[in-house]
N, C-alpha and C positions, 0 to 999 in steps of 0.2 A: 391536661398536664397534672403530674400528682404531685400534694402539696408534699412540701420540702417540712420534712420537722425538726425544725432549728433546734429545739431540745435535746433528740437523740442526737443531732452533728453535733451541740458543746457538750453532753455527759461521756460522747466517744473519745473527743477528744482530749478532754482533762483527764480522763484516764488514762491515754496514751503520753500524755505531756509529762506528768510525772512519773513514770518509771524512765521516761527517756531522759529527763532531768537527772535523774539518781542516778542511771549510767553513765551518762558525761561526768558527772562527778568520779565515779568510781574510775571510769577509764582515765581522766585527769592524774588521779592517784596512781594509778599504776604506772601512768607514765612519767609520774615527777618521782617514784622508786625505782624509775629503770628496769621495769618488767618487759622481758622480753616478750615479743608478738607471739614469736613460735619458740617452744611449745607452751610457756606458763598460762601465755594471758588466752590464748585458742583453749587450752584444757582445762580454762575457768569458764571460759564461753562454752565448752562440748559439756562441762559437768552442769552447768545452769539448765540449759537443754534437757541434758537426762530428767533433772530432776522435774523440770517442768512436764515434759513429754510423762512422765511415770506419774506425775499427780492424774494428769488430765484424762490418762488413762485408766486411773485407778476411778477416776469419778464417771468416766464414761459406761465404766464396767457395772458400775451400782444402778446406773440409771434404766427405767422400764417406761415406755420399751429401748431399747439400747440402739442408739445413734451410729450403728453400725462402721459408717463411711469413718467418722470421726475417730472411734476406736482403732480401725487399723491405721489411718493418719498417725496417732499419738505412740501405738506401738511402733510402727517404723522408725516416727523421730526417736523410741528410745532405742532401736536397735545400730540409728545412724551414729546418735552418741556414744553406745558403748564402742563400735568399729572406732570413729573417728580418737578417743581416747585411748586406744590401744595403738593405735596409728601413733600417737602424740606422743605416748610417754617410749614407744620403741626409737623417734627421734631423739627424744631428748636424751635417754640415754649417753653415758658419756663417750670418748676415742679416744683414742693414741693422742690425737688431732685436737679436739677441742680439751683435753688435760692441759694441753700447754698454758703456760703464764704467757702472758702478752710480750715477753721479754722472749720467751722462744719458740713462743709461733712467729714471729719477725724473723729471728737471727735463721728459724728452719726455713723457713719462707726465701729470706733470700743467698738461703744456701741452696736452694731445691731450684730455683731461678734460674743461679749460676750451673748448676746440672744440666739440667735440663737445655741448655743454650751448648751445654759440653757433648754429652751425648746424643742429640742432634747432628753438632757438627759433626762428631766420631762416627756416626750412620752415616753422612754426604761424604764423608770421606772414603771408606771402606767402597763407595758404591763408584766414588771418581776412582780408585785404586783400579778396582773389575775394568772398567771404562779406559782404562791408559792400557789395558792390560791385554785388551780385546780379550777376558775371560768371562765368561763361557765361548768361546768361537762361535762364530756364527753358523746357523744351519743345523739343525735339529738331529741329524746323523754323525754330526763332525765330533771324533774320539778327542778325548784330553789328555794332553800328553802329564805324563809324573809332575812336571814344576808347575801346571796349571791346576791340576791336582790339589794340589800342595797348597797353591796359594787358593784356590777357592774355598779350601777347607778350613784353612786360617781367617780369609774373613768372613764365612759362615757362622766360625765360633765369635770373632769381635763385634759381629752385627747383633747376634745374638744375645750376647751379654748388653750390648748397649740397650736391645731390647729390654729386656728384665731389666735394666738399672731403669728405663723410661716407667716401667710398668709400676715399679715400686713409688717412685713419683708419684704418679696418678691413683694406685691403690691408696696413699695415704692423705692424698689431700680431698678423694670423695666425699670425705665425709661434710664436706663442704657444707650440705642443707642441714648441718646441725647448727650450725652459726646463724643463728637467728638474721631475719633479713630488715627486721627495725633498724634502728639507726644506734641502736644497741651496740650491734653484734656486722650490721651490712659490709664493713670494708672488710672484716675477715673473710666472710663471705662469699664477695666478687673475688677476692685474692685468691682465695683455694678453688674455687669454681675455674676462673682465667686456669691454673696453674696445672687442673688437674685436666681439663678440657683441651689446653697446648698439646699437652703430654699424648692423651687419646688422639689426637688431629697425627702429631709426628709418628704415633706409631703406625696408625693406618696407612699416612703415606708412603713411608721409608717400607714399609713391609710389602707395600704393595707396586712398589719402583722394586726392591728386591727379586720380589717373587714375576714381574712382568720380565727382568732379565734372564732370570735362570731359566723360564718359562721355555726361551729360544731355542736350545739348545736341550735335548730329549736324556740325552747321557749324563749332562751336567746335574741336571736334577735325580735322576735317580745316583748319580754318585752321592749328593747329599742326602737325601734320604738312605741309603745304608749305614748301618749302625758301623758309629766310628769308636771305638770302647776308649781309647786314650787319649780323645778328647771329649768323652764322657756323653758322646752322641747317640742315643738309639735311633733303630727304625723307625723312619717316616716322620724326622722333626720337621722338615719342611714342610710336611704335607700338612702338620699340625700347626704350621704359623697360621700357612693359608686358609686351614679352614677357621680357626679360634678367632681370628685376626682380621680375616677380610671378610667373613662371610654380612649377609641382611642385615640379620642381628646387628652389625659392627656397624654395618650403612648407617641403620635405625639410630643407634645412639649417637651417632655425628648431628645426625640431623635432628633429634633432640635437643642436644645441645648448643646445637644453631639457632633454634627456635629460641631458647632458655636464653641465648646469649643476647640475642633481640630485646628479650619481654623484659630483661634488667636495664636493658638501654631506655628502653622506651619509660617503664614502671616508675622506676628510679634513677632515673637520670644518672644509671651507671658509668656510661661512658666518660663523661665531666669527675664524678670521682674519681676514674681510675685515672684521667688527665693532672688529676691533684694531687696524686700519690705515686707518683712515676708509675703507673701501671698502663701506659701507652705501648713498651714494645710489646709485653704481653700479650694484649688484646689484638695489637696486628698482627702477633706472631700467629693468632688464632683464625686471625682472616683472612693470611697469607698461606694458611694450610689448608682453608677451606676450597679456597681459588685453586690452588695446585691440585687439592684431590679432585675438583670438579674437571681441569683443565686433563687431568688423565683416565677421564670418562669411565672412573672405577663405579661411580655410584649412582642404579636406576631412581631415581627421586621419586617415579612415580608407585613402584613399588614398594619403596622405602620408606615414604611420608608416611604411611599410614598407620606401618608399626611405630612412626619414631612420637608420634601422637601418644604411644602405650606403653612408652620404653622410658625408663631412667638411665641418665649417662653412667650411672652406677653400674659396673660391672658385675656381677654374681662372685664372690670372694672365693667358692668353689673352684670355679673356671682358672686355667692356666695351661696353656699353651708352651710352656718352656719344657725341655727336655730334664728334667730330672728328678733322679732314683725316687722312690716312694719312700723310701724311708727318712731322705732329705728332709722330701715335700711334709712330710708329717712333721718334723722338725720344727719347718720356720712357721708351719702354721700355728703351732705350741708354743712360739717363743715371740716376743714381742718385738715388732721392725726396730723400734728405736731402743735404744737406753743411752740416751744425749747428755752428754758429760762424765758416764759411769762405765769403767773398764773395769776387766777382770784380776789385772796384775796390778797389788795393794803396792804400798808406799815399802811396807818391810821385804817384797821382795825383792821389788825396784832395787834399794837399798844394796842386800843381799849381790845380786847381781852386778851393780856398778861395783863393789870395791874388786872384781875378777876383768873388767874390763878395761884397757887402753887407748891412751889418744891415735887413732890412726885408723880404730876397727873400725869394721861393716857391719850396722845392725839391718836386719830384718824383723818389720813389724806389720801386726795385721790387725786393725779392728774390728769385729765383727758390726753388721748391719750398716756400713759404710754403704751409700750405693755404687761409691765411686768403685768399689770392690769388684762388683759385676760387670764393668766394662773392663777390665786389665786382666790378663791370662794368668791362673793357677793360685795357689792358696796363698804364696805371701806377695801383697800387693805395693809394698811400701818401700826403701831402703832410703836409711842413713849414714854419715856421716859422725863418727863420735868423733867428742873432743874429749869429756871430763870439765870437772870446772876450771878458771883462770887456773887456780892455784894448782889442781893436779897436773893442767897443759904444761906448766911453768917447771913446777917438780921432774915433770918424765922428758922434758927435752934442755932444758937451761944447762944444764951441767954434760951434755953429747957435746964430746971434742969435735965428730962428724959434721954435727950442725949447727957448731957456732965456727967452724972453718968453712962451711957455705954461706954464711952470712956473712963471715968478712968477706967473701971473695963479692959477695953483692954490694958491699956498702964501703968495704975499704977499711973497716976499724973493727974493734972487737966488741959485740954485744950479742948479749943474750934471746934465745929466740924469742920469748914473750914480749920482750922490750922489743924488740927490733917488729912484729905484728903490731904494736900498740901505738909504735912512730908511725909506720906506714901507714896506717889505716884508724887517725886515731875515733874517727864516730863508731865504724864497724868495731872497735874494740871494747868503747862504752855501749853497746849493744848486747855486745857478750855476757859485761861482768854484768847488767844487770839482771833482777831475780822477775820469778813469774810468779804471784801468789806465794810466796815465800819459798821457792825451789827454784836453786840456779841453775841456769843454761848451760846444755853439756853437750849438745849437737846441734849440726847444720843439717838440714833437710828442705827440700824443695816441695813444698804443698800449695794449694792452690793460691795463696795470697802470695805467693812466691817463696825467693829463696832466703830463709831465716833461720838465725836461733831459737833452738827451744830447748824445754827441761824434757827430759825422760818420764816424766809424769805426764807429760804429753803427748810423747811423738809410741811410746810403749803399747798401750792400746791391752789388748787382750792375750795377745802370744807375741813374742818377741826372742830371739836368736843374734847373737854375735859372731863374729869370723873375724878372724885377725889375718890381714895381709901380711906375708913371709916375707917380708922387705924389710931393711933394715930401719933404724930410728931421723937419719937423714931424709932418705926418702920420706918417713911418714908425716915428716917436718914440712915436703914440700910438696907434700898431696895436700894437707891443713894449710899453707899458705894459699894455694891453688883454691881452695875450696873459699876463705877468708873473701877473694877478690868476686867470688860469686852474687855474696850478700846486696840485696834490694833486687836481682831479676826476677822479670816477671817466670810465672808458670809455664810451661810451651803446653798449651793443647792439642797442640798439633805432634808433640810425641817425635821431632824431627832434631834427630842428635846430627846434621849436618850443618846448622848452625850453633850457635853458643849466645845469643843474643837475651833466649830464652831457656830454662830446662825444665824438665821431668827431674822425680827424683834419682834415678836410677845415672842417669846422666850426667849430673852432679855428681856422685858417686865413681864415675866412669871417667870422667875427666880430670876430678880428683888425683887417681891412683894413678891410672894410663902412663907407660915410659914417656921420654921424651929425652931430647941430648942433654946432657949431664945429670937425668935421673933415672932411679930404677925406680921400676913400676909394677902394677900388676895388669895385663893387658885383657880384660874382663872380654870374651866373643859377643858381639851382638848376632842377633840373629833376625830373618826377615818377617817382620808381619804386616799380612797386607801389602806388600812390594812395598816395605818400607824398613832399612836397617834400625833397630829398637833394642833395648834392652831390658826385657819385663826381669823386676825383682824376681819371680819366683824362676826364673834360671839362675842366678846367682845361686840357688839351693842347690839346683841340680845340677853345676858343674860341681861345687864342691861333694857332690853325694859323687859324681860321675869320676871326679880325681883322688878322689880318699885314697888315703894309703897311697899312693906315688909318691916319689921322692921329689919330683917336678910340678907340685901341687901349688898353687895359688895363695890358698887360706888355709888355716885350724880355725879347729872349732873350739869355741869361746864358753858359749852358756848357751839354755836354750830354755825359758820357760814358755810351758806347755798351757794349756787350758782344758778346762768341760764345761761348755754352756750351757751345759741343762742345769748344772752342780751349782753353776756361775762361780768357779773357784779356777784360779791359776795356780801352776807348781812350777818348781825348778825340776827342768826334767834331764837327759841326756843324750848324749852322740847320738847313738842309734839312732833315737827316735826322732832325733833330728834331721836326719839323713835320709828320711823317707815324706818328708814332710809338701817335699816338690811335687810328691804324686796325687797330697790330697785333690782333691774337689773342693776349690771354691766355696760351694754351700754345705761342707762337710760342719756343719757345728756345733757338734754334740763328741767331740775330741778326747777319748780315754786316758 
């Protein structure tokens, strides 16, 4: 047996002992400053390497005769370092995503949430629609007659759009692995990881229960694949879901992210935090899409593992499967998703604008990079309800002989309208007078949190348009009482103007004006999307463009300022170009 030399084992390892000593120190330090694992404290560890790997190379290279093996050892480790530090610092790099202040990665977070749970359901529904519908008919040769037509082509575009609104979701919370995964940065981390991985799970499935129905029926698909020009459809978009959408590649990154979704549970006892951070339906939502896509035996696992071992759930930013124009797509790849909190139409023209407008009018508004945008048909996605403030509401109706003879007739005595709102409804009316950020509330609108007051520096956005209802000042009295009784309902997701329990904006808007016995009204047409009576804001444009000039016309036009998102500048613009505004394109953003 050969003798053991106690000497060389204590001079190896006192040398080993303290540098590892002075590394726990230093890693100590870093972690009582809060140095993030990835990328700071890795691209302190890759650059230690470089240098060490380039000494021992530069000494191996002097030496004779030259230790060969060792030499290319030492170069490799320098060539691993320089990759790995190029690796590190293209992470660290900043985003859209990790810009944010912790106060609006939260607030985007769980607005991306609530999305994301919306356009979901707006895809299951679109697909129960088909399903009630028996559309596409069964059997591969069976023609479709014009109203099936009609309707598959309408929710081709709503599925579609819900598409894109999911996609911009998950394009913007990829960037996920920039949030360092210490205990730094980890809850952000798991949160955009869940949020953007949901997002991928629903679009796969939803596209791939799509594309297995229309699949049935031979005619139905090539009728959507023809280029539909005025609904902004070219050739062969379905063929382009399918393949962008469902193809390995897409299997691969599921299954990446199934893996990924695992190694946080297990690593970091991911699961227990997101238990801590309401982030439980999230992560079901993501194992209940997993179940579902497995349960529709879309995906070979066995050929798919193997790339999903090579893949990042990261999409290639290139890639996009939606149908639109190139000069769009060049567009929004130029312009930035978000700009959260900041519209294009300033305070002076806001300004400008309200003193031409009236209690009773219909505003149209649009913000750009909403995703909510992308699910709802045509360029303006929004409508309100104007009041003005207390004192202009009070000014334009108190003194109408018209509407304080329908107040008596309700109440039996003589008062004025705003007085007679502020008895009946006195919280809804302390709701009103008060201010937001030092600017009073001048409308009711129905947005997601429901139906509330807000200021015009709110609800205005980037473009915005007025239209005054041709009814007299009674009636607009009793479209704003109508409207008043709204205030605290919820949102309708559901888009279902057959009840009133909930609304849409448009809705509010609708049942506002709408006749009724002893008022005059203005009776707005709904129209059907998705075998569902609705009324997208951006038809209110185009009947008014559709009745201009008739003496039996519904609305005038009011104001209309205009915008250019490339300029980032809004203007007061006019009629005309108001009147052709229903035809833009949704992703039109760059507005002359």
């Amino acid at each position: 047996m050969a003798k053991v030399d106690e000497n060389k084992i204590a001079l190896h390892t006192g040398r080993l002992l303290l540098p590892t000593a002075l590394g726990l120190l230093i890693g100590f330090w870093c972690a009582d400053k809060g140095m993030r694992f990835v990328p700071d404290a890795l691209i302190l560890i890759a650059s230690v390497v470089l240098v060490s790997c380039g000494l021992l190379s530069f000494v191996f290279q002097r030496q004779e005769p030259r230790p060969r093996e060792k030499l290319r050892a030492s170069r490799a480790g320098v060539a691993l370092a320089v990759l790995a530090l190029l690796a590190l610092f293209w992470i660290g790099r900043p985003s859209a995503l990790t810009e944010q202040s912790a106060t609006d990665f939260e607030r985007t977070f769980v607005a991306d949430q609530q999305r994301l749970r919306q356009y979901a359901r707006g895809m299951t529904k679109v697909l129960e629609s088909l399903e009630r519908q028996q559309i596409p008919p069964a059997g591969a040769d069976s023609m479709l007659s014009p109203d099936q037509e009609s309707a598959l082509l309408d929710s081709w575009v709503g599925f579609r759009d819900y598409a894109m609104a999911l996609d911009q979701i998950r394009a913007f919370h990829e960037d996920y692995y920039r949030f360092d995964v210490s205990r730094r940065g980890r809850l952000r981390h798991i949160k955009s990881f869940l949020l953007t991985f949901a997002a991928e799970l629903t679009l796969y499935e939803q596209a791939a229960r799509f594309a297995s129905r229309i699949a049935r029926n031979e005619n139905a698909r090539k009728f959507i694949n023809t280029s539909h020009e005025a609904k902004h459809l070219p050739a062969g978009s379905l063929s382009l879901m399918r393949q962008e959408l469902l193809g390995v590649r897409d299997q691969a990154r599921l299954l990446a992210g199934e893996q990924y979704l695992h190694s946080l549970a297990v690593t970091f006892n991911a699961r227990q935090l997101a238990e801590a951070h309401g982030l439980t339906p999230l992560w079901k939502r993501a194992e209940r899409s997993l179940n579902a896509i497995d349960a529709l035996g879309k995906i070979d696992r066995t050929q798919a593992t193997v790339r999903a071992d090579l893949q990042l759930l990261k999409r290639a930013l290139t890639r996009s499967w939606y149908p639109i124009q190139k000069g769009a797509a060049e567009k929004l790849g130029d312009t930035r998703v978000r700009r959260i909190g900041e519209y294009l139409i300033d305070k002076p023209t806001r300004e400008k604008v309200d003193k031409e407008l009236a209690p009773g009018d219909v505003l149209l508004s649009r913000k750009n990079w909403y995703l909510s945008n992308l699910g709802l048909p045509g360029f303006w996605p929004h409508a309100i309800l104007y009041l003005g403030t207390p004192a202009k509401l009070a000014q334009f109706f108190d003194e109408d002989p018209a509407t304080n003879a329908w107040i008596a007739q309700q109440t039996g005595k003589p008062q004025r309208f705003s007085e007679w709102l502020a008895a009946r409804s006195p919280g809804v009316w302390r709701q009103y007078q008060r201010s937001e950020h030092g600017e009073a509330r001048r409308v009711i609108e129905a947005v997601s949190e429901g139906v509330v007051f807000s200021t015009l520096g709110h609800c205005a956005g980037d473009y915005m348009a007025a239209l005054r209802p041709r009814i007299d000042k009674r009636a607009k009295a009793q479209a704003i009482a109508a409207a008043f009784l709204q205030i605290g309902k919820p949102y309708d997701f559901d888009f279902d103007f057959a009840t009133s329990d909930a609304l849409v904006c448009t809705e509010l808007v609708w049942r506002a004006l709408r006749s009724a016995k002893d008022k005059q009204g203005v009776d707005i047409p709904l129209s059907s999307v998705a075998g569902r009576m609705t009324l997208p804001a951006n038809d209110i444009a185009a009947l008014y463009a559709q009745q201009h000039g008739k003496p039996d016309r519904m609305f005038d036009f009011v104001a209309f300022i205009d915008a250019n998102e490339k300029n980032r500048k809004a203007f007061v613009s006019d009629e005309k170009a108001f009147r052709v505004t229903h035809e833009r394109p949704k992703w039109d953003l760059a507005q002359k």
